[in-house]
N, C-alpha and C positions, 0 to 999 in steps of 0.2 A: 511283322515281328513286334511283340511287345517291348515298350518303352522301357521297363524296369530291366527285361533281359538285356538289352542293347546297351544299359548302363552300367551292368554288371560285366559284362562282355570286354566295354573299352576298359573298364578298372584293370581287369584281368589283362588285355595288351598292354597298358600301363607300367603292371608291374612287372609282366615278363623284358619288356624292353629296361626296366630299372634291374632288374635282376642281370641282365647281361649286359649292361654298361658298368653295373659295378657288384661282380660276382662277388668280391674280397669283403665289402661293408655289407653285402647287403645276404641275411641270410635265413631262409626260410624253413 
């Protein structure tokens, strides 16, 4: 797997887990 995909990837789990810890602040 490339490095940049895998980087992009954790961002992306990142901001799903901040998106559902804080639906109310957080809005995309």
């Amino acid at each position: 797997m490339n490095k940049k995909l895998m980087y992009i990837f954790a961002i992306f789990i990142v901001a799903a887990i901040t998106c559902i810890s804080q639906p109310k602040k957080t809005t995309l």
